[in-house]
N, C-alpha and C positions, 0 to 999 in steps of 0.2 A: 316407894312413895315419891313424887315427883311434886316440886313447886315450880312454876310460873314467873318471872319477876316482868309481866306485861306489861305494854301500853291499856296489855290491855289492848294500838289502832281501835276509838272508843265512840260513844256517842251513837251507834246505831240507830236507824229507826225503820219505821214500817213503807217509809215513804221511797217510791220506783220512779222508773224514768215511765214516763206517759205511754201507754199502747199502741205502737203504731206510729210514733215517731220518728223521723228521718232526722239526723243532723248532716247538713250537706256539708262539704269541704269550705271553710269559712266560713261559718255560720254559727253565731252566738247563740248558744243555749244557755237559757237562764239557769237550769239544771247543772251544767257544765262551769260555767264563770260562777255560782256563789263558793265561799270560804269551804274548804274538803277541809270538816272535822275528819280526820282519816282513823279507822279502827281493824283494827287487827284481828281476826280470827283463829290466825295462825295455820293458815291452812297454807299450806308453808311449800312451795314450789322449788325449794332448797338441796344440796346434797349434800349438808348439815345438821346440826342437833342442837342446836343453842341458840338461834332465833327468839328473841323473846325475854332471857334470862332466866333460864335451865337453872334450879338449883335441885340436888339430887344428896336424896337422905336427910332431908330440912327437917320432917318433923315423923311420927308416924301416925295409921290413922285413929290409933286410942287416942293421941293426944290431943286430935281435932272434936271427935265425936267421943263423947262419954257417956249418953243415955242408954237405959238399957228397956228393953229387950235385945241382944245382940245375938247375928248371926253368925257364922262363920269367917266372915268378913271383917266384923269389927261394925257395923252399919247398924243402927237401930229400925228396925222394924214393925215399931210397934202404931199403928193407925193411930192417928188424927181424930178424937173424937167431936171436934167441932167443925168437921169439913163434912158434908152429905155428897156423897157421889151418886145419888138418885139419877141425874142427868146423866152422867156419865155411861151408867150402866142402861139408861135408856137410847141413847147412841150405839152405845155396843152393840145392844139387840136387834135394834132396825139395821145394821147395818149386817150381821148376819144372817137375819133372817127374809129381809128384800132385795138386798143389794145383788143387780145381774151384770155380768162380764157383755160388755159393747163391744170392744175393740181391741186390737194387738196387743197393747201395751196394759192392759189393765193384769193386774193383781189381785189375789185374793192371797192374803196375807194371812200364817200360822199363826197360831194364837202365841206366841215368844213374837215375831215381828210385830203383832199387834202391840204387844206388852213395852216394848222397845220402844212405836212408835210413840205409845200414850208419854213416855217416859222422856223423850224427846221433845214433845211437846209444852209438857210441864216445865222443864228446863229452858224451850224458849218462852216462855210467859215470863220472865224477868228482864229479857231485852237489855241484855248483857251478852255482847257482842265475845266475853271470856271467858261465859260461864253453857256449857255446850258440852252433851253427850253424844256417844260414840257408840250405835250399839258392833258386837264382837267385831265385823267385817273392818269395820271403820276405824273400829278402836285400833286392829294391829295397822292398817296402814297410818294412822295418826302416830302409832310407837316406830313405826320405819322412818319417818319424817323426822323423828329426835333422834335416831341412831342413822340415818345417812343414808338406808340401805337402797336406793332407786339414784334415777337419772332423771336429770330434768334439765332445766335453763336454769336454774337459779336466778330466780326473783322473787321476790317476798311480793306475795300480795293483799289484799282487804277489802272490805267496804267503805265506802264514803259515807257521811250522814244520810246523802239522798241512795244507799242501797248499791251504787254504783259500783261497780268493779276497779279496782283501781291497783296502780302499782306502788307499792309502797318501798324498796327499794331493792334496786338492780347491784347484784354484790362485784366487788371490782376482780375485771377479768373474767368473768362469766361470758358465757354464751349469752344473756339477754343485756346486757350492758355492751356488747361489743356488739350485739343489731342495732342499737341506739334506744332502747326503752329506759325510761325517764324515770324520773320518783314522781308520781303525780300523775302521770297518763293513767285517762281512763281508759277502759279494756272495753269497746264496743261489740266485736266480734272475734270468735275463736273459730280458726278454721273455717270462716264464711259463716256459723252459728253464729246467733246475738244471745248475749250474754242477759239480758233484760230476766231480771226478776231470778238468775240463778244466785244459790250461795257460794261459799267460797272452796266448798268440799268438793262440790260437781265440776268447779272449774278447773282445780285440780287435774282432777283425773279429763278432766279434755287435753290439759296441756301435756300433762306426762306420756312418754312413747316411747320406745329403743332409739336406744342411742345412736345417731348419725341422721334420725329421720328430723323430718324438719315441721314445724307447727306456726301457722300465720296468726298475725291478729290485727285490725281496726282497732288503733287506739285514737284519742280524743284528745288533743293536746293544743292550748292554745289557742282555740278557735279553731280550730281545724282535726279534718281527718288524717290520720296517718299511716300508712301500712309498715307494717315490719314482720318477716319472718327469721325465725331464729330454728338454727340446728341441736337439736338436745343434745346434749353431752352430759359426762358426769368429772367436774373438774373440785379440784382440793384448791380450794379460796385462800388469795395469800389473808393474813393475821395482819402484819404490822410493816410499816414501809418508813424508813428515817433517813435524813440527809440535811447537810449543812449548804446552804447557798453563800457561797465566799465571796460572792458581789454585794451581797445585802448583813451578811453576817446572823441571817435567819437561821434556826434550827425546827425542820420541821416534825414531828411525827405524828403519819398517819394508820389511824387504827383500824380496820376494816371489818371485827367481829372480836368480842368478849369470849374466848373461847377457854379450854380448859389452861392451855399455856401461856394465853395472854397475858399474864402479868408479870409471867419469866423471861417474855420475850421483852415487857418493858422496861424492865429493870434494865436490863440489856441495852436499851435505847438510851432511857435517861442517864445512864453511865456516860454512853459516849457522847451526849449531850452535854454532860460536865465537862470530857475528857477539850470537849472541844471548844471550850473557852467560849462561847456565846453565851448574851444573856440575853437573848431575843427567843422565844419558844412558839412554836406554831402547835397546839392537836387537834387533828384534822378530824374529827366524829361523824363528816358528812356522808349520809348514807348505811351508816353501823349503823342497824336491826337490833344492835345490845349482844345478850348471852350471859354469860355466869355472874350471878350477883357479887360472889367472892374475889373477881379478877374487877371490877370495877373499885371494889371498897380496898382491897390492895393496893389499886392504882394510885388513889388517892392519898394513903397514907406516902405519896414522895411530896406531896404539897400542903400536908396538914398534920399538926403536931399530934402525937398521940394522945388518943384518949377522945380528938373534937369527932363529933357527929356528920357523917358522912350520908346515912338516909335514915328515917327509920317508920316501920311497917307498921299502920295502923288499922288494927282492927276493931275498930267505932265502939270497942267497950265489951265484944264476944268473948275476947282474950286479951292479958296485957302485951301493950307494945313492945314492939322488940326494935332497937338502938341498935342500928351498925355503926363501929365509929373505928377510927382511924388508928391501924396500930405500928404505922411507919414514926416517924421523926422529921414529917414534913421538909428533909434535908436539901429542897431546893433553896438554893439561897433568896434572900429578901428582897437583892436589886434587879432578877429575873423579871422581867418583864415577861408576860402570857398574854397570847389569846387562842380560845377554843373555836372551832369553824365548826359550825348545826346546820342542819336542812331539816326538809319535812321527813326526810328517811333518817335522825336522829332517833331513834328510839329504846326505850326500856331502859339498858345497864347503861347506854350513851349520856343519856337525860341524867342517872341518878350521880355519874360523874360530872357533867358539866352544869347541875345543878347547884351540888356542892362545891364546885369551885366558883359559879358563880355569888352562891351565898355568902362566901367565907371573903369573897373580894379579893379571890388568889388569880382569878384570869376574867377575861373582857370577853365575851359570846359576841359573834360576828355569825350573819349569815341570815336565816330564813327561819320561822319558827319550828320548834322542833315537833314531835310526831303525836307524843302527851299517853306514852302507853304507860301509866302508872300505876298498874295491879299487880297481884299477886296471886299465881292460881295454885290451885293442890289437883295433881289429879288420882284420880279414888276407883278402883277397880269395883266393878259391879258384877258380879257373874259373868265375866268373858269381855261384858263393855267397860268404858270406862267415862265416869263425870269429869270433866275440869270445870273447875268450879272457882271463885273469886272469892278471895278469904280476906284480903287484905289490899290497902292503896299505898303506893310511894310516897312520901314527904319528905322533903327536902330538908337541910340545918336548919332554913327560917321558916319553917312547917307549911311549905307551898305543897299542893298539892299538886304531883306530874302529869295527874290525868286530868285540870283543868285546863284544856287545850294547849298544853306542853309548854315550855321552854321559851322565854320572848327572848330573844336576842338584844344584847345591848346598842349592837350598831346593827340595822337592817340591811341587809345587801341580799337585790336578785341575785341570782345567774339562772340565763334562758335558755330556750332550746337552740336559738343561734348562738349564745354564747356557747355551749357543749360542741356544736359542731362546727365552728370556727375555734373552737381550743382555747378559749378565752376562759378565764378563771377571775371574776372580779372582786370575788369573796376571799379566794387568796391574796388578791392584789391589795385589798384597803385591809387585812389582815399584816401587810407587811409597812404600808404605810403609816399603820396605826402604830407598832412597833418603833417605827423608825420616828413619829412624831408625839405622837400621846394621845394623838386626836385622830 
């Protein structure tokens, strides 16, 4: 059994980019310039497993579902007797008994695919961008995507509210961060296809290929068109990066994914963090996708005494909540000055840390709002497929919710696509300012 600690990348809806729309190079699309609620599918472009906030062995599924008739599975099976499928079954039958093959591409689908598909369908009628089944084919490449097993560019990507394809964060030292794709480009065309109106599964599998071939794309950034081609490869993402600048007496540590040893590594850091006599701290969240709930609530027990409330998971009254709270000794010292660095690629296990340290008023948010994946998914083997399904939302120590458009930063700071490619950092720069003045 597998749980989810999502953004969630939220907010979905039915709404597309127009038919037959051109965006020229320059050229403001009203579609394009309003606010990207950005929502995560997790159809995960990664060569990774903890995107999201992976937690494994959380609960099992008697503990979720308890009604019976039960199958094999653990699933109740027993119909709905206040739902009529009259319809349903009159769709069924016209569509086996008129429906004729036109063209190349047409299908006549087995009655298990039909079953699959209806089953699919059902699932998206909640319009929950994290609640999405998998029948068998999909389901194991969806479990290859949490164990690693492929090659790709590594970038997380999603949906926008307007449907848009969008990149939700490029991981550092990847093949698609060192072609220059952004957090926030939208993804117009893949390999000269346009993306209009596909989901986040089909673009997947466009972008994946053996490794050393190379995959294009028109993305949408800024007003303008951009190209960029990127070489697949299958690379191991650094975790964590620290260092002392002895000009400014800054200590920075930057986090790059919540992984299983994240929080071995940080202990690691915040030692030599001590070791090195500053009391200026930087941690850098920008672009962390999250990853294991456990290494996030870890992390935080170096800044919050034990016992205080680090997030906790609410489920609207289906079950009682469950309190993650902090079981370090908060042993950074009190005259430690902090601030945390977010972007729109902050997401999940990033958010549930820089949440609670913003709550707690242990550190200053610097940066761009964060990404607001605040769920929590289970996923649940179905005969070969599998549901993920959204059981539960993140809430912060002062009961914010993460999935209401994420994380506001205390001090707002851009950085542009000119600032990334003139090497400009201004979000580090008034992060060390602020440090060095209060303000």
């Amino acid at each position: 059994m597998l749980h989810f600690s999502h953004m969630d990348m939220n907010n979905l809806d039915d709404d597309g980019i127009q038919g037959g729309e051109d965006v020229d190079a320059g050229t403001t699309h009203p579609r394009y310039t309003s606010k990207l609620y950005l929502g995560i599918l997790f159809a995960i472009v990664l060569a990774i497993g903890f995107a999201g906030g992976l937690r494994v062995g959380a609960a099992t599924t008697s503990d979720i579902i308890s009604s019976i008739p039960l199958l094999g599975d653990g699933l109740s099976a027993k119909p709905d007797q206040n739902v009529n499928f009259t319809d349903f079954w009159k769709v069924y039958n016209v569509l086996n008994d008129r429906f004729v093959e036109t063209h190349a591409s047409t299908t006549i689908p087995d009655v298990k695919a039909k079953q699959w598909g209806a089953i699919q369908g059902l699932t998206s009628s909640y319009k929950d961008p994290y609640t999405v089944f998998f029948p068998p084919e999909e389901a194991k490449t969806f479990q290859d995507d949490i164990a690693g097993n492929f090659g790709g560019i590594d970038v997380e990507i999603g949906l926008s509210k307007e449907s848009i394809l969008t990149v939700i964060a490029p991981l550092k030292g990847t093949p698609g961060e060192r072609a220059g794709m952004l957090a926030g480009d939208l993804i117009l065309t893949i390999d000269g296809k346009s993306t209009e109106g596909i989901g986040t599964d089909e673009a997947v599998k466009r972008i994946r290929g053996p490794k050393g071939t190379t995959v294009t794309f028109t993305l949408y950034r800024e007003g303008k068109n951009v190209g960029v081609s990127v070489v697949r490869d299958t690379i191991q993402v650094p975790t964590i990066d620290n260092s002392l600048d002895s000009k400014t007496g800054v200590y920075t540590i930057a986090l790059y994914q919540f992984t299983a040893n994240s929080a071995n590594l940080f202990d690691k850091a915040i030692a030599d963090f001590k070791n090195s006599g500053s009391k200026k701290l930087i941690l850098d969240l920008r672009g962390n996708p999250g990853g294991y709930l456990d290494a996030a609530v870890a992390m935080a027990g170096h800044f919050l005494p034990k016992g205080a409330v680090v997030v906790t998971e609410d489920y609207k009254g289906k079950e009682d909540n469950k309190i993650h709270r902090s079981e370090g000794a908060g042993s950074i010292p009190e005259d430690v000055k902090m601030v945390v660095l977010i972007n729109q690629g902050s997401a999940s296990a990033s958010e549930i840390l820089a949440g609670a340290l913003q709550d707690t008023k242990k550190a200053t948010l610097i940066g761009n709002r964060s990404f607001g994946k605040g769920s929590v998914q289970e996923l649940i083997d179905v005969n070969g497929g599998s549901l993920k399904i959204t059981i539960a939302r993140w809430l912060t120590p002062a009961g914010r919710s993460i999935s209401d458009g994420g994380l506001t930063p205390d001090i707002k700071v851009d950085r542009t696509s000119e600032d990334f490619e003139a090497k400009r950092d201004p979000q580090m720069e008034r992060a060390i300012l602020f440090l060095a003045s209060g303000k």
